[in-house]
Phi, psi and omega in degrees: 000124184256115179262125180272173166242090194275122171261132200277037232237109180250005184218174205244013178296172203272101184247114163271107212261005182273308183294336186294302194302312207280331168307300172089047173288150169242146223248109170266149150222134217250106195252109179274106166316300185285017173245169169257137194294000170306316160302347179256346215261294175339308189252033150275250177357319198296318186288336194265353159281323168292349172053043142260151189288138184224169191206150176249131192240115112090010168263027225303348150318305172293337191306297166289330169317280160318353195015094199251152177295299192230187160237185208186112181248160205226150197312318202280356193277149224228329186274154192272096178255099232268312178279011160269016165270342183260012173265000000 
């Protein structure tokens, strides 16, 4: 069985991003209206140096912005995202 492993990140805390590599883990990261994206720009950068995999949760802005590996929609979302129907 092979299981992969996904780290969760909604905060700008301190993460270890070696252990994440060393894992071969992948990296969600969950963008909180009350931070700035600039603080997201950070732990973006953090993964494409570390040549982790990242995913963007439940932003289609951020998706492309960032050219994030993948999107990541989550059980609770509640909004109709209406533009991942023409990809």
């Amino acid at each position: 069985m092979n299981l992969q492993k996904f780290y969760y990140i909604n905060t700008t805390q301190n993460y270890d991003f070696e252990y994440i590599k060393k894992t071969k883990g992948k990296v969600i990261i969950h963008f909180e209206k009350k931070n700035s994206p600039s603080i997201y720009h950070k732990l973006v950068n953090l993964c494409l140096k570390s040549n982790i995999r990242f995913y963007i949760a439940n932003e289609i802005k951020y998706l492309f912005k960032f050219k994030a590996n993948g999107f990541y929609i989550s059980a609770f979302n509640k909004k109709k995202i209406q533009l991942l129907k023409n990809f």
